[in-house]
Backbone bond lengths (Angstrom), bond angles and torsions (degrees), N, CA, C in turn:
res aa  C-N    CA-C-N  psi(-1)  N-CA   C-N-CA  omega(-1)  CA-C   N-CA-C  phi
1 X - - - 1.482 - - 1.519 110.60 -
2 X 1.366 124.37 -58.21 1.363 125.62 164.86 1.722 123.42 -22.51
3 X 1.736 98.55 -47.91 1.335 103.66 -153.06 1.738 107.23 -80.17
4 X 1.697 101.18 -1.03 1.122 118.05 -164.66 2.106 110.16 -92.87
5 X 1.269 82.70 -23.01 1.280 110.80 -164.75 1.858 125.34 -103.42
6 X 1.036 94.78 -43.64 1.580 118.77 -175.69 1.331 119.95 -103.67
7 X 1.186 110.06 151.39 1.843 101.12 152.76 1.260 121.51 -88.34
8 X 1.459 125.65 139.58 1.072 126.88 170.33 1.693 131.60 -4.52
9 X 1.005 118.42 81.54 1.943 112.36 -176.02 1.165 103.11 -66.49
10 X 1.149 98.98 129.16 1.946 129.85 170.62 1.489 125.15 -111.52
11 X 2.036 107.84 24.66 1.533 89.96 -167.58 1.780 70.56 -142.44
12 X 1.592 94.88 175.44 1.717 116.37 -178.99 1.700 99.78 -72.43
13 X 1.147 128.28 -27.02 1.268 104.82 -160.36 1.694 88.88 -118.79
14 X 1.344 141.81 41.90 1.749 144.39 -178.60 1.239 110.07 -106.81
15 X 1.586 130.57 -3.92 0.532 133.46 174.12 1.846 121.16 -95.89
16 X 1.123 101.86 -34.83 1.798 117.25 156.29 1.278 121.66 -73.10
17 X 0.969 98.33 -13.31 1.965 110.89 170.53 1.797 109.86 -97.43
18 X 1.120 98.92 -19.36 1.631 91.94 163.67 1.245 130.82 -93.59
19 X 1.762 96.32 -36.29 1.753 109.40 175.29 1.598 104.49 -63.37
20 X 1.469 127.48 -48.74 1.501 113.97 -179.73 1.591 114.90 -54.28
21 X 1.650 125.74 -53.80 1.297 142.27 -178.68 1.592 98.96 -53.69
22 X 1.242 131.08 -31.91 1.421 131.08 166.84 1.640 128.47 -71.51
23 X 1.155 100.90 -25.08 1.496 107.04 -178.84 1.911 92.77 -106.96
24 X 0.947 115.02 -27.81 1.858 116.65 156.48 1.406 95.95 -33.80
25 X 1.579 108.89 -75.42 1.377 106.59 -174.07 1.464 145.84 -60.01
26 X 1.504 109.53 -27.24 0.987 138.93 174.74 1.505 119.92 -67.46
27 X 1.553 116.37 -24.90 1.348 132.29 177.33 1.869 106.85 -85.21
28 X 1.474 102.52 -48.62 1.623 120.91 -179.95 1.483 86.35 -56.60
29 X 1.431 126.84 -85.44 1.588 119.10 -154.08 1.751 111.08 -57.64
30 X 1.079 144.58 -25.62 1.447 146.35 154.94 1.647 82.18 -62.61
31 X 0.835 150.86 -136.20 1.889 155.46 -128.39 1.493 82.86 -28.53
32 X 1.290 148.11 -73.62 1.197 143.86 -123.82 1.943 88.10 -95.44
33 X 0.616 135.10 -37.19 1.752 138.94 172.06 1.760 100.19 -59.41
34 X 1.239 105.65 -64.59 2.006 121.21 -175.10 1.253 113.59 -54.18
35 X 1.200 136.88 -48.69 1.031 164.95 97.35 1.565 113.54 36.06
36 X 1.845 101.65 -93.51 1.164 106.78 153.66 1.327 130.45 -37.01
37 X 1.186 125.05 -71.59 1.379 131.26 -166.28 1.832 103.28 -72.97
38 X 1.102 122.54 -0.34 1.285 115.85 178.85 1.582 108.94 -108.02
39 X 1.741 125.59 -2.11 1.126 147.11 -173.05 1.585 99.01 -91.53
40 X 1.641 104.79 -59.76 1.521 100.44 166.02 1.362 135.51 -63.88
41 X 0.983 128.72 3.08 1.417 150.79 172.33 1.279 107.82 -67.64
42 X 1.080 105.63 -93.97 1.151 134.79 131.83 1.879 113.65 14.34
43 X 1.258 113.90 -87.88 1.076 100.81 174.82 1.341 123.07 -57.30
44 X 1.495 118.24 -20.87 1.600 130.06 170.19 1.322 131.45 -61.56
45 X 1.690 101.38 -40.56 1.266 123.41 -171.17 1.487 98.65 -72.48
46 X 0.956 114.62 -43.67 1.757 120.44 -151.15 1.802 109.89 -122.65
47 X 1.603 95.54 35.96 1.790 82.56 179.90 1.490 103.58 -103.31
48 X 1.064 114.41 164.44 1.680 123.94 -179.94 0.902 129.40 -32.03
49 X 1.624 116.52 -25.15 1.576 103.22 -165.80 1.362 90.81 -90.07
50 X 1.981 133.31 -17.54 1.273 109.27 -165.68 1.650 91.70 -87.90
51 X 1.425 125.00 -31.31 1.256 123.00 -163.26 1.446 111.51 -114.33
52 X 1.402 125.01 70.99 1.171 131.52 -175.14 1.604 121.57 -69.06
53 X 1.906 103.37 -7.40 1.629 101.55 152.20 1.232 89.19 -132.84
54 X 1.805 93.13 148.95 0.968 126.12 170.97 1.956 125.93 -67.23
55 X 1.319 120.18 129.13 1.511 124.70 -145.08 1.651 97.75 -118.23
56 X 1.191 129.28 78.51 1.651 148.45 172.42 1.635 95.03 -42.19
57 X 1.259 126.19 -21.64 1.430 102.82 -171.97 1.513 126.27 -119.95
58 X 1.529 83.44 10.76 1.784 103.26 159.65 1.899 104.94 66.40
59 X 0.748 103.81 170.18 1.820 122.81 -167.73 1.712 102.34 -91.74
60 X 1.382 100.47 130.33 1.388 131.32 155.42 1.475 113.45 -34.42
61 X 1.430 123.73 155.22 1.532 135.56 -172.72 1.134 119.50 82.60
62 X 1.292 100.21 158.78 2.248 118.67 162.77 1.081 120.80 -89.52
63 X 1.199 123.60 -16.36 1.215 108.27 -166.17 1.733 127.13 -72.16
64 X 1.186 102.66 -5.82 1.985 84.75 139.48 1.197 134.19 -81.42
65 X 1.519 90.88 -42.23 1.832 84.50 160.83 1.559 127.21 -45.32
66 X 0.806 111.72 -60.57 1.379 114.16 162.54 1.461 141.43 -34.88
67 X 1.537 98.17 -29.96 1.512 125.83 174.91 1.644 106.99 -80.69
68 X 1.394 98.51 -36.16 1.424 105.89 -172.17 1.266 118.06 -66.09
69 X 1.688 102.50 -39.03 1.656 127.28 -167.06 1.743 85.60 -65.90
70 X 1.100 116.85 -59.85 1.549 117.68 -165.80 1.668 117.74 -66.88
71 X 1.116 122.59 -16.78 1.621 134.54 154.69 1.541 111.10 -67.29
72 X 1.268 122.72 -49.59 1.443 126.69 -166.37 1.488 84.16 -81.19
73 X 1.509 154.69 -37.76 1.084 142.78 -147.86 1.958 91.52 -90.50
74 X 1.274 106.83 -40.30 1.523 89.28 -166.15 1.417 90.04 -89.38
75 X 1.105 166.24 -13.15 1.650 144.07 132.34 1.311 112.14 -6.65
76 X 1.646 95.72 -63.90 1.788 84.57 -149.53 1.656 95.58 -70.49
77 X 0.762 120.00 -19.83 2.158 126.38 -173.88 1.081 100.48 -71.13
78 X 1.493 129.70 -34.17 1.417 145.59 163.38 2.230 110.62 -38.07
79 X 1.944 77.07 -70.41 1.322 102.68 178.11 1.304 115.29 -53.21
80 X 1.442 120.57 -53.66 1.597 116.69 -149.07 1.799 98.12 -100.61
81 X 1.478 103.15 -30.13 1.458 93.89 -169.97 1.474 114.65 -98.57
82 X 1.340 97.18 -1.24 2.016 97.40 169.70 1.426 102.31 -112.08
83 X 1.404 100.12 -79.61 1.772 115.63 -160.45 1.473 107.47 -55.10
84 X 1.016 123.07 -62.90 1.912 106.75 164.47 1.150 152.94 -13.02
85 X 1.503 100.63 -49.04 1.689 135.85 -162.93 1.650 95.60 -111.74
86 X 1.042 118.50 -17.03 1.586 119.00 175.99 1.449 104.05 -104.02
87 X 1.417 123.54 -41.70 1.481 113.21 166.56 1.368 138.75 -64.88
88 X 2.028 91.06 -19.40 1.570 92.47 179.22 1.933 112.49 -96.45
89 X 1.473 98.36 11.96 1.501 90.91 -173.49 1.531 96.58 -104.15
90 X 1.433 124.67 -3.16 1.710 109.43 -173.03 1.320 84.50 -120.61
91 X 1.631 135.30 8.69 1.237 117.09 162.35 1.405 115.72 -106.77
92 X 1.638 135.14 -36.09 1.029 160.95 -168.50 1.767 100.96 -96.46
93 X 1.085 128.07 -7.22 1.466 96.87 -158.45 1.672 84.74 -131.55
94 X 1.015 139.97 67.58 1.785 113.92 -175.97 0.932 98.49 -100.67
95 X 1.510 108.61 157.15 1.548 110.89 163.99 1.325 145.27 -69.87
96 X 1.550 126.33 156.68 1.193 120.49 -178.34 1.765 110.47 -37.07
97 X 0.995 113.90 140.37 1.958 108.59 164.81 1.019 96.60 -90.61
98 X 1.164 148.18 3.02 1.760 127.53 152.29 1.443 124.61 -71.76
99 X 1.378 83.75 -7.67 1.558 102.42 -174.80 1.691 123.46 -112.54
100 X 1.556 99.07 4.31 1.514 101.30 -161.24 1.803 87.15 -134.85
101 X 1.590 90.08 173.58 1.678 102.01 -174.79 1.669 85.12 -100.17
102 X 1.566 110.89 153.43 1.543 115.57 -175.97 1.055 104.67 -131.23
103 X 1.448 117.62 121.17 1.648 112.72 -173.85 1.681 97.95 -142.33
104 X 1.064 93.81 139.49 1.491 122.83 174.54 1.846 108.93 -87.65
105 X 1.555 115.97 128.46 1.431 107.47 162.68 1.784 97.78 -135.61
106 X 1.132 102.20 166.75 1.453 95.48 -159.90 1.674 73.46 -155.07
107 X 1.467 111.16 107.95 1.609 133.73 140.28 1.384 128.69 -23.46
108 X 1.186 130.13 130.77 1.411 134.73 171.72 1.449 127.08 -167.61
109 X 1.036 122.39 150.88 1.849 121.01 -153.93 1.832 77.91 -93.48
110 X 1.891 118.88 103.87 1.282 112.32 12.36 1.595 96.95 -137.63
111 X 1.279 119.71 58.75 1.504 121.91 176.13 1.568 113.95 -152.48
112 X 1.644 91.90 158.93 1.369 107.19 172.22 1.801 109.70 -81.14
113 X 1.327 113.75 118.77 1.830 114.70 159.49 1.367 113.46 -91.09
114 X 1.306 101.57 108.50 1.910 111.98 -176.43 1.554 84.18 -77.07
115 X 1.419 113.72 134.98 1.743 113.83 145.81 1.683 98.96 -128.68
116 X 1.951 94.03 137.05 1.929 92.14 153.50 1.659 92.99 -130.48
117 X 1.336 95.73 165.29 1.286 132.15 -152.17 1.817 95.37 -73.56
118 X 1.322 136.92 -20.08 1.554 159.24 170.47 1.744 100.73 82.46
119 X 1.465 120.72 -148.29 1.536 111.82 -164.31 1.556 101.89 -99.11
120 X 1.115 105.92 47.18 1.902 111.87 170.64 1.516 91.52 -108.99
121 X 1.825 134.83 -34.79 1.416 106.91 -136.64 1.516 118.42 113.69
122 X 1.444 106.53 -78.82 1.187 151.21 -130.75 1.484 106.20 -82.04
123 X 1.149 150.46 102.00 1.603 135.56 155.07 1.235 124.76 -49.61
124 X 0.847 140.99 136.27 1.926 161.04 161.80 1.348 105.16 -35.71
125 X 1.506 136.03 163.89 1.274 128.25 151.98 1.789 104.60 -82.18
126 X 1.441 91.85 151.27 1.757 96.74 -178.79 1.652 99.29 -128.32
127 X 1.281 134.93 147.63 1.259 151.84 -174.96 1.344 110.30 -160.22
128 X 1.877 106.42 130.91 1.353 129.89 -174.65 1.766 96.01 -60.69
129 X 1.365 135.06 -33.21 1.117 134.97 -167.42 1.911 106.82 -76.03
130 X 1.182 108.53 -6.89 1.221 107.73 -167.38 1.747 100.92 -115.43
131 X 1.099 128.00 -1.32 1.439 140.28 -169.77 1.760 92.41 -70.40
132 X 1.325 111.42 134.50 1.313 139.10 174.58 1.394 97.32 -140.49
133 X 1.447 113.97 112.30 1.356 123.10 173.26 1.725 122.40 -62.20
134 X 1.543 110.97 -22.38 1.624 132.63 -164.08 1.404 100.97 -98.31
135 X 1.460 120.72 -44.35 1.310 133.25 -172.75 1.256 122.07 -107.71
136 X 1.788 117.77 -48.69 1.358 117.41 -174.12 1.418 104.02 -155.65
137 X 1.540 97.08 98.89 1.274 132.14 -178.01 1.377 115.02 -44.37
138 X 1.320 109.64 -71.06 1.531 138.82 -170.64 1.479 100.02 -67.21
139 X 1.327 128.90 -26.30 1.288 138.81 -170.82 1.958 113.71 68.66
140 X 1.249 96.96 58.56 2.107 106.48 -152.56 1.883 84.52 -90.25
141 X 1.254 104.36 141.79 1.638 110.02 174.22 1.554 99.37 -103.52
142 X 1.475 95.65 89.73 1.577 94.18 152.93 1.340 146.25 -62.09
143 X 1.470 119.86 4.31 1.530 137.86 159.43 1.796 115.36 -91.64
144 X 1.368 112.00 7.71 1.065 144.98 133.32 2.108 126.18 -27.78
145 X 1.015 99.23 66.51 1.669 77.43 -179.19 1.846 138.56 -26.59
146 X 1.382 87.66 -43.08 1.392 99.54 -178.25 1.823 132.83 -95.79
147 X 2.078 89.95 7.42 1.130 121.78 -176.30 1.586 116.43 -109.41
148 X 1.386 96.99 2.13 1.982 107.28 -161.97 1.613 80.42 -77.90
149 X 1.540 148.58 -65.17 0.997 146.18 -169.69 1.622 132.79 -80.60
150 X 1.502 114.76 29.40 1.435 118.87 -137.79 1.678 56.58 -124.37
151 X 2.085 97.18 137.79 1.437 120.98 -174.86 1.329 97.99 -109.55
152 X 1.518 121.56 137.13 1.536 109.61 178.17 1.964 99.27 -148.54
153 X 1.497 76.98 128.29 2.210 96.66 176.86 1.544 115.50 -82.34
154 X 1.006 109.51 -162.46 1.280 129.43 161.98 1.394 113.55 -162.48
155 X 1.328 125.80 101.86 1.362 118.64 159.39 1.774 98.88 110.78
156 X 1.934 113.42 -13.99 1.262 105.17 -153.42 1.515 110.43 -133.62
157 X 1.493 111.12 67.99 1.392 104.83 167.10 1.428 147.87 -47.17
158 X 1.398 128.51 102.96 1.917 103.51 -175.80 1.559 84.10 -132.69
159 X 1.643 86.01 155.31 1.620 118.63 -158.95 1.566 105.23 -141.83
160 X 1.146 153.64 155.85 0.927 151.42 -130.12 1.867 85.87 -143.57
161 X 1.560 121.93 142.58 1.298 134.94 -173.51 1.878 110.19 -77.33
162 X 1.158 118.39 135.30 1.620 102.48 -176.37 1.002 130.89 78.40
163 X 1.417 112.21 2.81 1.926 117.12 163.32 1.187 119.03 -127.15
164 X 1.387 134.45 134.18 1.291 125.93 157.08 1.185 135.14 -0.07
165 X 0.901 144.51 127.75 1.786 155.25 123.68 0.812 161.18 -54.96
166 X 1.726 138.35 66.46 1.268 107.48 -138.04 1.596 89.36 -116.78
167 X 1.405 114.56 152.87 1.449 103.16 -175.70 1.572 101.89 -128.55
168 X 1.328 125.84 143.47 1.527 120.68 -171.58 1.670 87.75 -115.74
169 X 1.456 122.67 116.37 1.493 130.61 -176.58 1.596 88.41 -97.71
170 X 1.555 108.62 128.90 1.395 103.42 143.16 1.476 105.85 -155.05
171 X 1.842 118.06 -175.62 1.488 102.43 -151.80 1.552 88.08 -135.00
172 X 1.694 115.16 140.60 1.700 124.39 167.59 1.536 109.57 -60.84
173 X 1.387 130.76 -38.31 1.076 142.13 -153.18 1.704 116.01 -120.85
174 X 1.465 99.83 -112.01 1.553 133.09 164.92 1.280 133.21 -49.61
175 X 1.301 142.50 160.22 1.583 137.98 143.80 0.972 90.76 -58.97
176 X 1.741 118.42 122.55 1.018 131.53 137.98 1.460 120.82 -82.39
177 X 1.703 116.60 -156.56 1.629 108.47 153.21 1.576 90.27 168.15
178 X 1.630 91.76 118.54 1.793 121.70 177.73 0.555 113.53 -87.92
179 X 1.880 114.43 117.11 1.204 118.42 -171.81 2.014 108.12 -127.40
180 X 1.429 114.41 132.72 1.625 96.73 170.28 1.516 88.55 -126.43
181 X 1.318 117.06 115.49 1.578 122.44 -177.51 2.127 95.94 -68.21
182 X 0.975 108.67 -39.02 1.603 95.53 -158.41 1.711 103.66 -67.63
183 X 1.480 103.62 -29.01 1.691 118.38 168.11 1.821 98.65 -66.67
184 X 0.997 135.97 -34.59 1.345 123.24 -153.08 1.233 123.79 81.37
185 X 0.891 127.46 13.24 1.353 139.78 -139.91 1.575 113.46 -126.55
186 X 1.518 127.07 107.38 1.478 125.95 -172.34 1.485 122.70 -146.89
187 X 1.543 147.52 100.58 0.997 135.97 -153.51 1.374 116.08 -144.60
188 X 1.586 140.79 106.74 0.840 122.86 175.83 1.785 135.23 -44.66
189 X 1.785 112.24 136.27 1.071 102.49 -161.74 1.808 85.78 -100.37
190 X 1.252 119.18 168.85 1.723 120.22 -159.69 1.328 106.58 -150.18
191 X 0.820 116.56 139.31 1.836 118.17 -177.06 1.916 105.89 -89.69
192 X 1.164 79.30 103.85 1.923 94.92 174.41 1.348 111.29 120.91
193 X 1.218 113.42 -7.39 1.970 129.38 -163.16 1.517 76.16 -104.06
194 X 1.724 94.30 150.85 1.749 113.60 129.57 1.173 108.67 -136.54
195 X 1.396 105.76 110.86 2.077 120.70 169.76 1.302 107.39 -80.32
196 X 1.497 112.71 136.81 1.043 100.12 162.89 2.216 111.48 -106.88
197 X 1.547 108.57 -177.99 0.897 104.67 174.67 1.714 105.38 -132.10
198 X 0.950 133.11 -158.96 1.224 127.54 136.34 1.762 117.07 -168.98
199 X 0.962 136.06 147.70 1.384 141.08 177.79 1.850 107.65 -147.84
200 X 1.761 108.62 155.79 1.279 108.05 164.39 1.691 116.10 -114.07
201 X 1.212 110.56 131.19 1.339 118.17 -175.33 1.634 115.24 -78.54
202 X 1.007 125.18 122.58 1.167 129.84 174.44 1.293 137.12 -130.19
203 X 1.304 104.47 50.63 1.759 128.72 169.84 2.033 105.25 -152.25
204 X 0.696 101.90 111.39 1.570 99.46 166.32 1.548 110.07 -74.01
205 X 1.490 112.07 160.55 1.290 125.98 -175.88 1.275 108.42 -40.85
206 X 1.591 112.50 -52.15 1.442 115.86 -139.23 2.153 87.05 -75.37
207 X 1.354 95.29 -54.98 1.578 100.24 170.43 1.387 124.49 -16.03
208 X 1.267 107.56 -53.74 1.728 124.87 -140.66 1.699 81.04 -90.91
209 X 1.408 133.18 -41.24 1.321 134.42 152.29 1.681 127.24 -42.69
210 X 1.058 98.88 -27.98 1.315 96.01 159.46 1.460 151.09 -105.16
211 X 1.315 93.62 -8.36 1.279 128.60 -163.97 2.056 71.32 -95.36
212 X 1.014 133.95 -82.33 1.731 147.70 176.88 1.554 101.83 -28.06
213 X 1.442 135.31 -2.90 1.243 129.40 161.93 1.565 118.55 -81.53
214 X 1.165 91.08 -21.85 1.533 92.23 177.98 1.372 122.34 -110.57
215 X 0.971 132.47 31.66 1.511 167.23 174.25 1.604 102.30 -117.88
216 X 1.874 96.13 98.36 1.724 113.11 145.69 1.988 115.03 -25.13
217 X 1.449 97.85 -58.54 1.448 71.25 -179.31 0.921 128.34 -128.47
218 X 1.760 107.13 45.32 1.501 96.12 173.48 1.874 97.83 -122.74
219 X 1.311 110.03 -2.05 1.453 137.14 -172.72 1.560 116.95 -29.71
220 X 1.275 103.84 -63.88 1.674 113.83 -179.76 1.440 103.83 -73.73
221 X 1.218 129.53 -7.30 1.854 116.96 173.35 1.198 108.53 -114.42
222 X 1.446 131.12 16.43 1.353 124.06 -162.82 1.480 122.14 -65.70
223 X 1.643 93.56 -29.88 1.590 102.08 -169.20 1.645 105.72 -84.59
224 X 1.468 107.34 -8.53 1.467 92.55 177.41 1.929 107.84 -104.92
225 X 1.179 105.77 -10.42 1.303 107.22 174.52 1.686 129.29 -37.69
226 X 1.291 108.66 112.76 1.260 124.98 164.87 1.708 137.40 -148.61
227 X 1.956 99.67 157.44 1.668 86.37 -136.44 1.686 86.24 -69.36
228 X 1.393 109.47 156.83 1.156 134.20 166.31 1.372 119.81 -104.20
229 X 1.915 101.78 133.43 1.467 122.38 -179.67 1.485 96.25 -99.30
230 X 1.793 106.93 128.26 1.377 111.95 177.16 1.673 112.04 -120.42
231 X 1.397 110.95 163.88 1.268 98.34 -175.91 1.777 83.42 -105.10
232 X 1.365 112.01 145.37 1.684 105.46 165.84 1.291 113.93 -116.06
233 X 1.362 135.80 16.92 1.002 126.34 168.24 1.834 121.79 -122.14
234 X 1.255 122.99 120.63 1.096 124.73 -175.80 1.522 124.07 -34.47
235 X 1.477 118.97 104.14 1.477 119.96 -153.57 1.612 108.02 -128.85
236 X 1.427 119.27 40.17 1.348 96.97 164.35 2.320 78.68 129.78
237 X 1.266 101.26 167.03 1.260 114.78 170.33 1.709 133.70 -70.04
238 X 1.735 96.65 -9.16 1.309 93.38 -173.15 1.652 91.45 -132.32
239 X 1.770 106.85 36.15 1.557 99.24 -178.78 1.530 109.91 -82.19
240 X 1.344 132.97 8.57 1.614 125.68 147.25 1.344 119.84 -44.44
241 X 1.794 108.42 -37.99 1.438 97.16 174.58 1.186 152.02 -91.27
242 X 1.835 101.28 20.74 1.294 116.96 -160.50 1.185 115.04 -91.05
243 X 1.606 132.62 86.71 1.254 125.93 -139.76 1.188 98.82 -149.00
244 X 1.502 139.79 112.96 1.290 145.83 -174.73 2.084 102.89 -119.08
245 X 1.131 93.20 -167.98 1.848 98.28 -166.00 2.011 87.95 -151.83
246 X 1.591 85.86 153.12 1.491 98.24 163.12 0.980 109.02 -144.72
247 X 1.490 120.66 149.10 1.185 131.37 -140.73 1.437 81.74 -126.68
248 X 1.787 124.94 132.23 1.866 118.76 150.45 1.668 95.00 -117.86
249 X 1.699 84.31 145.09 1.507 91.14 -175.34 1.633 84.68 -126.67
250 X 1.332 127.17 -179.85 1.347 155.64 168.73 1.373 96.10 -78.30
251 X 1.529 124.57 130.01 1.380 122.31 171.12 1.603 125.94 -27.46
252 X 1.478 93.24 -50.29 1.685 94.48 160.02 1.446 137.79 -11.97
253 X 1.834 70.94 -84.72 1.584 97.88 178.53 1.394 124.31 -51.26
254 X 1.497 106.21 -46.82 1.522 106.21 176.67 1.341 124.07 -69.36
255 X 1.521 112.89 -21.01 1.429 96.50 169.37 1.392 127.24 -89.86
256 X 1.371 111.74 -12.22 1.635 117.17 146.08 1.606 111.79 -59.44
257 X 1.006 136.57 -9.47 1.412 113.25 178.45 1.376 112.72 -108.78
258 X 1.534 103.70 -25.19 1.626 96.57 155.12 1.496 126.93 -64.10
259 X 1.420 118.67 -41.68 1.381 106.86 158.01 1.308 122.29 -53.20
260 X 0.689 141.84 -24.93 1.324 138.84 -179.60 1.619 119.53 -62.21
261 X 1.774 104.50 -53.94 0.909 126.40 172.86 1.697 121.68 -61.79
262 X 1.380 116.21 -46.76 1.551 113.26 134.95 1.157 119.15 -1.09
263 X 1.213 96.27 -109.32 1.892 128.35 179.43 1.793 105.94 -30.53
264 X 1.580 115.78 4.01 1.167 110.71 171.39 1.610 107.31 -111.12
265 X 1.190 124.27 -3.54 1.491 126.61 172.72 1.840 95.74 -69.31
266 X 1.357 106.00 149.32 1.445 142.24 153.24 0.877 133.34 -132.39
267 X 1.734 122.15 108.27 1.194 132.33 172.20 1.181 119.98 -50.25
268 X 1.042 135.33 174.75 1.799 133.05 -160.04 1.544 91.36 -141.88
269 X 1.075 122.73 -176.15 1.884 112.53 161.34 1.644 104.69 -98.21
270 X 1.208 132.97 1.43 1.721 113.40 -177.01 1.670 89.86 -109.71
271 X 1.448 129.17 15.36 1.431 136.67 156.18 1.716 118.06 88.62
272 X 1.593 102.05 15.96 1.345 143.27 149.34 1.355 110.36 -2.27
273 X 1.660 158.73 -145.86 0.971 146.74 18.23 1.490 132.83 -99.37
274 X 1.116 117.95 149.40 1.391 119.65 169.81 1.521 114.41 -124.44
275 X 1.608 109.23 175.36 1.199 98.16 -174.90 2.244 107.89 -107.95
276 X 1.220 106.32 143.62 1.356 110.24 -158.33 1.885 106.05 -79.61
């Protein structure tokens, strides 16, 4: 049913986000069937030719009541035994940040700005006065001690498979709203807020490609498949193009690509950096 429905989930908790959204549905199509067929009845039971006067005091029995009692009952089982216990564990429960990767994205009409903090920890100071739209998005002071090593994308998240996530969304401009459907994962980004989110990914790219070969319909694109960052909230005239990618690598991998990304800072002589 999922596979019919969803995109592929790639995180620890996408799979409880489908089973609730499934029994969501499963409750809607019984009401919307019961419903139906109790509407036509209805119009059968009670049309003119059988009831040529009209009856102000309506028909005998419970049994809507009854129907009703049993709708309001699978709500709240809905409510208390999914949506609760799933809202209070990605809101209430995050993980240690000693224990998680910490990444900053920061919204803008019409891109995602990945920032991480580089091998201090540590984030940079950032100031609206220092924002260069061509060069430095985020507006990050690289004369900054704790900013000389701070790695920053555009458009290109990568996260390492099997660890935490925590992501702090916030926006230069607009309501935005970050979305990675295969993570489950969707949050409005807000101008003056930083939300965080967090999820653990547990399929790397190359995986989720392979695992997508054997899938009717995801088969013929498998090899180019990658997860996609969406914006979901209507942000401006050219918000079709707000389209970023995330990259999962194997711990490995990701910490080779942060080196890498390193090795692209240049010091300046007044202790500067930019990226080359």
């Amino acid at each position: 049913m999922m596979d019919l429905f969803f995109p592929p989930g790639a995180s620890q908790h996408a799979a409880s986000i489908d089973q609730m959204v499934n029994w969501v549905h499963i409750l809607m199509f019984v009401l919307f069937v019961g419903w139906g067929a109790f509407f036509i009845y209805v119009l059968s039971r009670f049309r003119k030719g059988r009831n040529p006067k009209a009856n102000y005091h309506g028909t005998p029995g419970k049994t809507s009541k009854y129907v009703e009692v049993g709708v309001a009952i699978a709500e709240v089982v809905l409510l208390i035994g999914f949506s609760i216990p799933l809202w209070a564990e990605r809101v209430d429960e995050f993980p240690d940040e000693s224990e998680a990767v910490i990444v900053r994205v920061v919204a803008q009409q019409f891109a995602w700005n990945i920032w991480y903090p580089g091998a201090d920890g540590v984030f940079g100071k950032a100031a609206p006065s220092m924002v260069d739209e061509e060069t430095n998005p985020i507006g990050l002071d690289r004369a900054d001690e704790a900013g000389k090593d701070d790695i920053t994308t555009i458009n290109q998240l990568h996260l390492p498979k099997g660890k935490p996530a925590i992501i702090h969304i916030s926006s230069k401009d607009v309501i935005h709203s970050f979305s990675l459907p295969n993570m489950r994962i969707k949050q409005d980004a807000v101008p003056g807020l930083s939300i965080p989110v967090w999820f653990v990914p547990t399929k790397t790219t190359a995986e989720m490609r392979e695992q997508l070969k054997g899938s009717e319909r995801y088969k013929d694109n498998a090899d180019d498949f990658v997860y996609e960052i969406a914006c979901a909230q209507l942000c401006g005239n050219s918000h079709y193009s707000m389209r970023g990618f995330l990259t999962v690598h194997t711990p490995e991998e990701y910490q080779a690509w942060l080196d890498e990304e390193a090795s692209y800072l240049i010091g300046d002589d007044e202790g500067d950096s930019f990226w080359n």
